[in-house]
GUFI-179515 format. One record per residue (C-alpha): residue in one letter; z, y, x negated. Coordinates in steps of 0.05 Angstrom, whole numbers, padded with zeros to 5 digits, always signed. Layout:
AZYX
...
***
This chain:
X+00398-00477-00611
X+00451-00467-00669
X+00438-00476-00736
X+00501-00467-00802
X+00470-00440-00873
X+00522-00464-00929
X+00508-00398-00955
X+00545-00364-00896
X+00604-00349-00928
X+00562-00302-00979
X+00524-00272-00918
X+00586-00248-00878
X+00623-00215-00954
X+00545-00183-00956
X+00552-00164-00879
X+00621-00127-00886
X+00596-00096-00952
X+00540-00060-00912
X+00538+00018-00915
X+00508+00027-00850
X+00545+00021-00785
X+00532-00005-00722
X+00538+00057-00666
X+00557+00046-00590
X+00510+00098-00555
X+00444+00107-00528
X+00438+00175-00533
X+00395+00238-00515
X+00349+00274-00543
X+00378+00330-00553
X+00450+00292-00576
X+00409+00270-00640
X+00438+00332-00680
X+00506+00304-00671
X+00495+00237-00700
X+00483+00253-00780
X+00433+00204-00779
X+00418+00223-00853
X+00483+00198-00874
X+00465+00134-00842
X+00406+00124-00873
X+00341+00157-00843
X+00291+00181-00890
X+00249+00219-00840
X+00273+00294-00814
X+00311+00284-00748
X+00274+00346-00723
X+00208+00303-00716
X+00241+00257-00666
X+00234+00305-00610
X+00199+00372-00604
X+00188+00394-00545
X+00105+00415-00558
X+00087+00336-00553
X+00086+00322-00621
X+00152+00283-00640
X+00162+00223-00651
X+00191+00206-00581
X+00130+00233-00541
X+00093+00173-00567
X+00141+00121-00526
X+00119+00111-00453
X+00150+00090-00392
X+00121+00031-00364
X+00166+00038-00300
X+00222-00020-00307
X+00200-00026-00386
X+00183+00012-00449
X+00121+00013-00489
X+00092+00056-00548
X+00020+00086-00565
X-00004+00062-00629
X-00071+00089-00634
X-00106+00164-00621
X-00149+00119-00568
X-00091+00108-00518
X-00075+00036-00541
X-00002+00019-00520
X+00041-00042-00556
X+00095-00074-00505
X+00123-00141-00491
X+00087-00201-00463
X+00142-00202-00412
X+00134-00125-00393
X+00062-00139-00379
X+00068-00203-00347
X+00053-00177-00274
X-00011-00153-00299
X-00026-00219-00326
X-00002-00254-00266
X-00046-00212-00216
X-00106-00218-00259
X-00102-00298-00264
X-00123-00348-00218
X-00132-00429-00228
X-00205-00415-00259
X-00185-00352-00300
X-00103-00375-00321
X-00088-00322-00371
X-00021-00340-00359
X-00035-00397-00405
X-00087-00389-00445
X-00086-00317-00459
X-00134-00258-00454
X-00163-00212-00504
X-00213-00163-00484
X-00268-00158-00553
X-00304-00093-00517
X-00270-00037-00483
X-00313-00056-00422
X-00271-00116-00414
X-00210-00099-00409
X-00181-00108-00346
X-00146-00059-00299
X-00071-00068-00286
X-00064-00031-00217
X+00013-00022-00204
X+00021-00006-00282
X+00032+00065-00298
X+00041+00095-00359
X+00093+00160-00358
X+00091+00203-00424
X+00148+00250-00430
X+00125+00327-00428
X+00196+00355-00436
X+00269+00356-00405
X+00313+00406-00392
X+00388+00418-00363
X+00391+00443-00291
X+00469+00426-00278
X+00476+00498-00254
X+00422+00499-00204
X+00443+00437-00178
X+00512+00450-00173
X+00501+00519-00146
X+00488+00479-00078
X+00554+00452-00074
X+00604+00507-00047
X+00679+00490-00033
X+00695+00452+00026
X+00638+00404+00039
X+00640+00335+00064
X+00613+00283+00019
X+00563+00271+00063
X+00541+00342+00062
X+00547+00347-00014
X+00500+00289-00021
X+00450+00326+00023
X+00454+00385-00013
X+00448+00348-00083
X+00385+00313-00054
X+00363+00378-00027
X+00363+00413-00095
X+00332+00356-00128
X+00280+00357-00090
X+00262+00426-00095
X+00270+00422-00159
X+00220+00366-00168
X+00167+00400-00128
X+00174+00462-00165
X+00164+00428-00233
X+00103+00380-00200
X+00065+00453-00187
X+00031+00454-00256
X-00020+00398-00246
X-00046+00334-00203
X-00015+00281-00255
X+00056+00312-00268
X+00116+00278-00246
X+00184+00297-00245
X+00248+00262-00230
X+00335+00288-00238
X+00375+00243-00271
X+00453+00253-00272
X+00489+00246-00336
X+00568+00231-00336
X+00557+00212-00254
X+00542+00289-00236
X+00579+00327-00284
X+00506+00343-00315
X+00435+00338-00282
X+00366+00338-00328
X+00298+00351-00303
X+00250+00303-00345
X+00177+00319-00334
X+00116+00271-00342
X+00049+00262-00345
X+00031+00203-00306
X-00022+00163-00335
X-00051+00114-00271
X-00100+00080-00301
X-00072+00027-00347
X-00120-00037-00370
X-00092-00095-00411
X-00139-00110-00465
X-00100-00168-00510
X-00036-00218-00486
X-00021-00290-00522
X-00014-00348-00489
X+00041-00370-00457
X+00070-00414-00511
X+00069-00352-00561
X+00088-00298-00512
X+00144-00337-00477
X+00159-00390-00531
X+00219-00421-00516
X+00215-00395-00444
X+00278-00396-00404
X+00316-00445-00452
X+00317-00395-00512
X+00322-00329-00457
X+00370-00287-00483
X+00391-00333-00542
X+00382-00332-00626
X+00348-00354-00650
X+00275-00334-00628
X+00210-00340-00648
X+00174-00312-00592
X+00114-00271-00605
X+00134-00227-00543
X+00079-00176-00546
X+00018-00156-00504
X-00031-00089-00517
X-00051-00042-00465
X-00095+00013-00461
X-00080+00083-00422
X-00142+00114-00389
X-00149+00190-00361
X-00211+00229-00327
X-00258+00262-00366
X-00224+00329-00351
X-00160+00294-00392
X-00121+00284-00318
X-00081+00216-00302
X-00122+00193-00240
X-00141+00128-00207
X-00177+00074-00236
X-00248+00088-00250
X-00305+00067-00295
X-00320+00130-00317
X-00250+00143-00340
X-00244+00152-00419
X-00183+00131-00468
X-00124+00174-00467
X-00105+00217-00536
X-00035+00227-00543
X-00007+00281-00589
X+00040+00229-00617
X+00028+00151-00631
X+00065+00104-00679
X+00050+00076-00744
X+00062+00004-00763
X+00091-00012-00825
X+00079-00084-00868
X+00131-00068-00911
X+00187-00105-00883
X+00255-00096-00895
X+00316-00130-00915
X+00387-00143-00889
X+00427-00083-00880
X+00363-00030-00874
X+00379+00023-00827
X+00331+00023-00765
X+00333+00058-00699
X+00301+00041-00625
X+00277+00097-00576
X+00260+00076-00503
X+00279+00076-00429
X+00341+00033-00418
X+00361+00016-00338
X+00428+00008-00331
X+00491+00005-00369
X+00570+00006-00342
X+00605+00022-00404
X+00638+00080-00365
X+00672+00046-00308
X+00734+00033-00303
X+00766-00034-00298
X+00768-00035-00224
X+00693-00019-00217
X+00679-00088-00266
X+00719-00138-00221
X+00676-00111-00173
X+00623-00131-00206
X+00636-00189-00230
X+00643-00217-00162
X+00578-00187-00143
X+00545-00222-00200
X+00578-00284-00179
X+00545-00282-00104
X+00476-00267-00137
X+00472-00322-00180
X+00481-00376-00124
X+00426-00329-00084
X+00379-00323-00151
X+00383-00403-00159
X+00364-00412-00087
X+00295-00368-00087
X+00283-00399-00165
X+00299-00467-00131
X+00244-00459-00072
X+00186-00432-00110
X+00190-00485-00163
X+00184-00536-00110
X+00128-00501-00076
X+00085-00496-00138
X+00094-00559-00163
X+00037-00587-00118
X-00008-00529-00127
X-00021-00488-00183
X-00044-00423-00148
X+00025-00418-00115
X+00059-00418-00184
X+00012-00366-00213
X+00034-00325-00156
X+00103-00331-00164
X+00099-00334-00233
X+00129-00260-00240
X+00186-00263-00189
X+00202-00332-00219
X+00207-00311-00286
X+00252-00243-00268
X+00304-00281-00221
X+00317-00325-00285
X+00323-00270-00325
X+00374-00242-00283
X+00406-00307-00272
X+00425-00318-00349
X+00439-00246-00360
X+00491-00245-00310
X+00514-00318-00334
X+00515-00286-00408
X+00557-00219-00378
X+00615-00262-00338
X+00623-00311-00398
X+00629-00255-00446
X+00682-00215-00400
X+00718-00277-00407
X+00704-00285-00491
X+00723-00216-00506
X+00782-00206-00448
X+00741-00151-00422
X+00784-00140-00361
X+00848-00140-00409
X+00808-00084-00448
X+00795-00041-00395
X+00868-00046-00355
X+00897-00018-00426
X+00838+00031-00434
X+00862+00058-00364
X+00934+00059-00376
X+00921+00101-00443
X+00877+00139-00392
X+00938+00152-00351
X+00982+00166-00407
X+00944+00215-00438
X+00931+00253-00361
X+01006+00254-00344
X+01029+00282-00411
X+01005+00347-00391
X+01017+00371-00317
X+00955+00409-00311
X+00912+00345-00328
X+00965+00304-00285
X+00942+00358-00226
X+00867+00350-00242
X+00870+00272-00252
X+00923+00240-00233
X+00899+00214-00170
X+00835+00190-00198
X+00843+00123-00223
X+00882+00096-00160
X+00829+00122-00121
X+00776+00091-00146
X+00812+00025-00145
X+00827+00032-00072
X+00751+00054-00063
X+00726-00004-00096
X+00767-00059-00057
X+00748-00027+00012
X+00674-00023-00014
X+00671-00096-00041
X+00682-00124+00038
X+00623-00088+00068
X+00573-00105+00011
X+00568-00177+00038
X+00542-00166+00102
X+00499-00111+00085
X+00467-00149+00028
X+00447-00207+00083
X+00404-00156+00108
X+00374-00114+00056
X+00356-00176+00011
X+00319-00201+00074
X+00266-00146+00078
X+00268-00134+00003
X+00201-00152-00031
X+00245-00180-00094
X+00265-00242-00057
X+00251-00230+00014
X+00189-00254+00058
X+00134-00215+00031
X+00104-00204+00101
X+00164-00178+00131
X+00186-00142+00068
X+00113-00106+00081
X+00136-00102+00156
X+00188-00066+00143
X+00157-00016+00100
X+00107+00002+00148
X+00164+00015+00191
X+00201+00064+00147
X+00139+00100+00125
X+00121+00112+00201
X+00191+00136+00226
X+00200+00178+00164
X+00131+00215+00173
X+00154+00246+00227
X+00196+00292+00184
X+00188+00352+00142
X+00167+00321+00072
X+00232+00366+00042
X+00273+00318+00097
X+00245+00253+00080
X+00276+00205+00047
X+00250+00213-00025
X+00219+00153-00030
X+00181+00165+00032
X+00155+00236+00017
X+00088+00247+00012
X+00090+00246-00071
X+00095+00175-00058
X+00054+00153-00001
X-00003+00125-00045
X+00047+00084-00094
X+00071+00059-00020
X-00007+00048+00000
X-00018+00010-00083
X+00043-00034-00067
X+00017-00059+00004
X-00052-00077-00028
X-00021-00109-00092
X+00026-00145-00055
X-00035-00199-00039
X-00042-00226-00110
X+00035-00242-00106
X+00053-00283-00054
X+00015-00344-00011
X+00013-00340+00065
X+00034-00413+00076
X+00091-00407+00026
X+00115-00343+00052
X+00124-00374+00123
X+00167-00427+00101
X+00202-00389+00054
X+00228-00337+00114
X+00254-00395+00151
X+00292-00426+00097
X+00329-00356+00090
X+00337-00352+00161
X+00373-00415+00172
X+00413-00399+00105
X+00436-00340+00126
X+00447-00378+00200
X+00513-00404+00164
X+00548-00350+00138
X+00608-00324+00160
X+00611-00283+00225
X+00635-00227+00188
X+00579-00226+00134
X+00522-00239+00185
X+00489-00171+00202
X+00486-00157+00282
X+00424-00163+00268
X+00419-00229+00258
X+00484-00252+00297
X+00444-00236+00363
X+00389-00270+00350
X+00417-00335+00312
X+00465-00337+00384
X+00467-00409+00414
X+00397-00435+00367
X+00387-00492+00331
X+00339-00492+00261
X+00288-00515+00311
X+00294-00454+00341
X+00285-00414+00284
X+00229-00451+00255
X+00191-00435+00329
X+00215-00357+00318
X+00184-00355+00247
X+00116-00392+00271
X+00102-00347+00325
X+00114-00287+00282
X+00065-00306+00229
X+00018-00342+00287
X+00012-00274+00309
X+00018-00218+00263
X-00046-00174+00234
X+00005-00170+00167
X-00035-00216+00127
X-00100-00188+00130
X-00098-00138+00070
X-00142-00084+00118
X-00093-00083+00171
X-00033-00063+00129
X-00067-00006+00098
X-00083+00014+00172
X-00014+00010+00200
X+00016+00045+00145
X-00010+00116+00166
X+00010+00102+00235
X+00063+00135+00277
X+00128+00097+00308
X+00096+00098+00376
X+00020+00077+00353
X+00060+00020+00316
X+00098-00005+00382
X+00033-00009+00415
X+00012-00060+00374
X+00059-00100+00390
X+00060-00136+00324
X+00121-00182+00325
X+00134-00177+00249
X+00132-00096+00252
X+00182-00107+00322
X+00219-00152+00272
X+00222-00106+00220
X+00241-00041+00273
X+00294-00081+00303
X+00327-00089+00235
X+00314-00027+00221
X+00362+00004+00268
X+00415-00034+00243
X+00395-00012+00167
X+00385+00063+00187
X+00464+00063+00216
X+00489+00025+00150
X+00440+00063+00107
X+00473+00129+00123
X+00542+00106+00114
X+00526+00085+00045
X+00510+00160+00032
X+00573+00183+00046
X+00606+00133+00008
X+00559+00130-00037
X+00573+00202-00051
X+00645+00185-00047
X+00651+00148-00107
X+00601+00194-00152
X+00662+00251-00139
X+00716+00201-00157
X+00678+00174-00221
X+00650+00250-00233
X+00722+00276-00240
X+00739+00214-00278
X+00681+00217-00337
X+00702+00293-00341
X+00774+00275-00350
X+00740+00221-00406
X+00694+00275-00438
X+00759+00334-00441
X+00801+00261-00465
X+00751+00250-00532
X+00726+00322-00541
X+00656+00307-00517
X+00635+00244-00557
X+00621+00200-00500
X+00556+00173-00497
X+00528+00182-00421
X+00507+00116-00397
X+00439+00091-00387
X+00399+00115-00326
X+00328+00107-00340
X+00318+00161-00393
X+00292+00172-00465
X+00357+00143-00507
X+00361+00127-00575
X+00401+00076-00611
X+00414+00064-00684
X+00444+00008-00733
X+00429-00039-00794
X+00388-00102-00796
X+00445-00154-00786
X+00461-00225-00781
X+00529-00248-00739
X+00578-00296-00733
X+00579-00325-00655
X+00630-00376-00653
X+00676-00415-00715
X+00635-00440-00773
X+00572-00408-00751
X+00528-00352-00787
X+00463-00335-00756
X+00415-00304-00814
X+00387-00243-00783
X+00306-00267-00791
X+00265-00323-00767
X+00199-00346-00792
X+00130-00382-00768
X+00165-00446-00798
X+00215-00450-00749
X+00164-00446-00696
X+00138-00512-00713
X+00208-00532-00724
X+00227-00528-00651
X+00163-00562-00625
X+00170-00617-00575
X+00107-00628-00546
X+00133-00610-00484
X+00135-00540-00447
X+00167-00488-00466
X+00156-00511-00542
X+00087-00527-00547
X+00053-00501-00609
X-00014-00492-00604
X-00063-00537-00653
X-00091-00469-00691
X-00016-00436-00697
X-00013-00502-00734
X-00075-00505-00778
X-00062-00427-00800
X+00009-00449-00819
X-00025-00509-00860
X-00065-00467-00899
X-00019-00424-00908
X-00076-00378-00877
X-00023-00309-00873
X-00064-00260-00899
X-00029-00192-00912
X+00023-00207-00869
X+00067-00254-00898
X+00130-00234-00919
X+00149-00234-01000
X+00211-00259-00999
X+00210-00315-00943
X+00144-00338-00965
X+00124-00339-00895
X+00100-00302-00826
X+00172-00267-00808
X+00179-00281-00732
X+00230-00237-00702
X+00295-00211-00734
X+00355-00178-00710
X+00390-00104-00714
X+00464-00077-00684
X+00429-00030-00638
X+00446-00020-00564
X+00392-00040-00521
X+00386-00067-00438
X+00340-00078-00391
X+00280-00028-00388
X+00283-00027-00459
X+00241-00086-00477
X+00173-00068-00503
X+00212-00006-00544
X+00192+00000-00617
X+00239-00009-00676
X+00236+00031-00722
X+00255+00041-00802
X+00289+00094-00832
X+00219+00129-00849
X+00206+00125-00772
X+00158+00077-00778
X+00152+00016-00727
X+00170-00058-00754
X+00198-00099-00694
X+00181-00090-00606
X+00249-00098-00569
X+00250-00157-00520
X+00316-00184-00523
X+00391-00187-00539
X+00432-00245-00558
X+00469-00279-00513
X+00538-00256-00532
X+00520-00184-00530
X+00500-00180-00451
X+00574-00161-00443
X+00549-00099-00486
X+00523-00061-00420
X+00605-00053-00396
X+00638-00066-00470
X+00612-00062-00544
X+00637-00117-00585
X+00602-00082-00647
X+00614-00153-00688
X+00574-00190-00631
X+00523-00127-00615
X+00450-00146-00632
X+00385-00134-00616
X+00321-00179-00618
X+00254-00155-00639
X+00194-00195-00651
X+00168-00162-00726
X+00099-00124-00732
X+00073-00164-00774
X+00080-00229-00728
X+00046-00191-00684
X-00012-00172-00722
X-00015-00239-00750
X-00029-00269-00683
X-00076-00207-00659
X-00127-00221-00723
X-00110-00292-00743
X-00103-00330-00668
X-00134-00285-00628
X-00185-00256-00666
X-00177-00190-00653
X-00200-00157-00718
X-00224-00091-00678
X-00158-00078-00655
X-00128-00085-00726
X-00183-00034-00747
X-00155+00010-00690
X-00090+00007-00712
X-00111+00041-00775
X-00088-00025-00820
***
């Protein structure tokens, strides 16, 4: 939806007037130092961001393992998106009990419901271990054996800081692709409840059609609670677990703000590309290309299947809803490369790159060779990813056949046991058996038997028709000389006689051995081994090349870092960042200003009656009254809905607080514009923004909709 304010001609004068500026990295911790954030506009000493006793500012966001939340409350209570918490929703929900739709708020602590598969991971500390990781690698190693020995420090290093206590958890993450390694440490928090979520038509308001797009007015927020033994340890779900007390937790603010406030956003962002070179993104841009035809697909065959019956759409109301996420955030990123000339961009980026190596014959030694290799690297790796993602994305449990996806990890978890933990893969070690055991048991609230049968033949016979050359052997063996007949008969006697969908047996087989396994004779484990074998050969090619390219783009970001003196932001891998910039309206297109806030007006604005803009009758009879309370906002006259900032944000960062400059939270992350997708490969700093639903939207719906005045009262408002 686009809307043009006469007045836009004032807004962009007041936009370029702005003191504050819009920055391009998501940086660490301990990079914070570096950024004068003063001069930009925080009122709040940078020091009490991070401190390393627990007590900062940052130690009160958590990782919510794919998203971000924040504790805002001594009792453990955590504020994310609706969207982060939807698979708890989802596996809680059934046709009688649809909080999917009609929400859930839990009055008592009693009721709120456990979220199994959510954990909540609160940062301890992080430290730099580049030398003892690179202290492995000696001169004249293979890449294979230097990805060994990488892995091999890693691990030790992991296990060495996951010593200290039952509920610590550790993982490496590589900064500039190897040229510097960081321990993080965590307490893992395993007992998560969700206590309040909206319905539907607040928390996805707008659903798929406003995805990614301003403006919003989704009231994208859900409250969970962290729970810990008596003894203050993360453990397992139990009744007699107590509330969590963090050292840290946020405050909200009802102040508001107005256009060109500084604010800032800490969380866990996935992914970002920003570093690669140009060869690396026509890669990828083809990849995302082949995805989107295979995301449409699975969205296609689910919809179909739960149109009849509604249990079969609650169940794959979670994979639904992420596969068109992904689909319209690739959609946004190919369309942008095109806007912007990203490819153009990045081929004169590189030859300035080149310029700047071969004016000095000592850099021309060191680099030269670099970008031509990776080029070459790229191309060769591009043909193989084809065929090997026919056969990954048919065990995978994002998109595969759940039962064979479950197959297949019994398989794995058997033939790696047989190893030294130290030698196992590290997903496989013995850290993570019972998150293997908690996936196997979850995995029956998200899927349907019936469904799942039909859905593995309709992959099989689409995969049938592929090219020789992308068909794994695999699969070129068995497809030999059979009709869809055929396969239909193959699938049906699998599922006619596997012990896979009785929720008892999988938990059994998964402590098996290979050989107790064969004896089974279970045809969707002899399935699962048989692609296995095939998987196992390409799976340890990948390592080498895998390994491969890190040295290629290693040498290159060290070449980038020596090329700008150090001010290179390292690009998101999963880790504590933060971003900064102004409150910010933008111009998208020719004679088009978007104002940087919506309100509870528009809401009712974009109602149709129809899903996904159905307002609910008491949304409407608070707006009639004009029934606000505290939380409207001054100056709009009105319930702000969600408003928009110049920060750098992805995926993993939804549910992350925003902050103002006194470090106090106004807005939850969920979303960036549409034009700004591009910004995980290339920051267009006039098109870079930010979504957030505002605070005091939130809070509005928590007391006035939902009734949740104890939970206001928590919140200390």
């Amino acid at each position: 939806m686009t809307f043009i304010r006469r007045s836009a001609f004032f807004m962009l004068i007041l936009a370029a007037a702005l003191a504050v500026s819009a920055d391009e990295g998501m940086w660490l911790p301990h990079q914070i130092k570096g950024l004068a954030l003063e001069s930009q506009g925080l009122r709040m000493n940078p020091d009490d961001l991070y401190k390393k006793d627990g007590t900062g500012l940052m130690s009160a966001i958590v990782n919510l393992g794919g998203g971000t939340g924040e504790f805002v409350s001594p009792d453990g209570l955590i504020l994310t998106n609706h969207h982060v918490a939807f698979g708890a929703i989802q596996r809680a929900s059934s046709k009688e009990k649809d909080y999917i739709q009609d929400g859930f708020y839990a009055p008592a602590r009693a009721d709120e419901i456990s979220a199994p598969g959510y954990i909540a991971d609160v940062l301890l500390g992080y430290e730099d271990v580049t030398a003892q990781v690179q202290a492995k690698l000696r001169s004249g190693l293979t890449p294979r054996q230097r990805y060994d020995a990488i892995e091999k420090a890693e691990k030790e290093l992991i296990a060495r800081a996951e010593k200290g206590g039952p509920d610590l958890r550790a993982t490496i993450a590589a900064m500039y692709s190897g040229n510097q390694y960081f321990l993080f440490t965590f307490k893992r928090i395993k007992d998560v409840r969700l206590v309040l979520a909206p319905p539907l038509d607040l928390g996805n308001c707008g659903g798929e059609v406003d995805n990614w797009m301003w403006p919003r007015h989704t009231a994208d927020f859900s409250f969970l609670r962290a729970y810990v033994s008596k003894t203050g340890v993360g453990a397992d779900f139990s009744p007699e677990n107590v509330p969590y007390k963090p050292k840290s937790y946020v405050r909200l603010s009802l102040d508001g703000f107005r256009e060109g406030d500084f604010t800032f956003i800490m969380g866990y962002p996935g992914r970002t590309y920003r570093n690669n070179t140009a060869a690396e993104i026509r890669s990828d841009a083809e990849a995302m290309k082949s995805r989107m035809g295979y995301f449409k697909d699975i969205i296609a065959f689910f919809e179909e299947a739960g149109k009849s019956d509604k249990e079969v759409e609650i169940r794959y109301a979670s994979l639904v809803k992420g596969l068109y996420n992904g689909l319209k955030n690739y959609q946004g990123k190919l369309e942008g490369f095109d806007k912007i000339g990203l490819l153009d961009k990045k081929d004169a980026q590189d030859k300035a790159f080149l310029e700047w190596v071969n004016a000095d014959p000592v850099r021309k030694a060191k680099y030269g060779s670099v970008l031509p290799a990776i080029e070459e690297f790229a191309k060769r790796l591009a043909a193989e990813n084809k065929r090997n993602e026919a056969l990954t994305n048919l065990v995978s449990a994002y998109g595969g056949s759940q039962i064979l996806s479950v197959a297949y990890t019994i398989v794995r978890t058997a033939d790696e046991s047989l190893k030294p933990d130290i030698q196992r893969e590290p997903a496989y070690q013995k850290r993570n058996l019972p998150l293997i055991r908690q996936r196997l048991e979850l995995a029956e609230r998200g899927y349907d038997l019936a469904t799942d049968r039909a859905y593995l033949k309709h992959r099989m016979k689409a995969l049938r028709l592929l090219p020789a050359d992308q068909l794994p052997k695999a699969l070129q063996t068995l497809f030999a000389g059979k009709s869809d007949a055929d396969i239909d008969a193959f699938v049906d006697r699998l599922y006619d006689n596997t012990g896979l969908a009785d929720p008892k047996k999988r938990l059994m087989m998964v402590g098996l051995t290979p050989a107790a396994l064969a004896k089974l004779k279970d045809p969707a484990v002899e399935f699962a081994a048989g692609l296995e074998k095939e998987l196992k050969v390409l799976r340890e090619e990948r390592k080498a090349k895998g390994q491969e390219a890190v040295d290629l783009k290693k040498a290159y970001e060290a070449a980038r870092l020596e090329q700008r003196g150090g001010k290179v932001a390292p690009d998101a891998n999963g880790t504590l960042r933060l971003t900064f910039g102004p409150v910010e309206g933008y111009k998208p297109k020719d004679g088009v200003f978007y104002l940087p806030q919506t309100t509870l007006a528009g809401v009712l604005e974009k109602e149709t009656g129809t899903s996904p803009f159905i307002v609910p009758a008491k949304l409407k009879d608070l707006h009639r009254a004009r029934d606000f309370g505290r939380y409207a906002d001054p100056v709009l006259k009105d319930v702000p809905a969600c408003f928009l900032n110049t920060t750098n944000v992805t995926g993993g960062n939804s549910g992350s607080p925003t902050f103002n400059a006194k470090g106090e939270q106004i807005g939850i992350i969920f979303d960036m514009t549409y034009e700004s997708v591009v910004g995980d490969y290339y920051v267009i700093p006039e098109y870079q923004r930010s979504i957030s639903v505002d605070v005091r939207y939130v809070l509005f719906v928590t007391e006035k909709f939902c009734g949740a005045a104890p939970l206001i009262k928590e919140l200390g408002l």
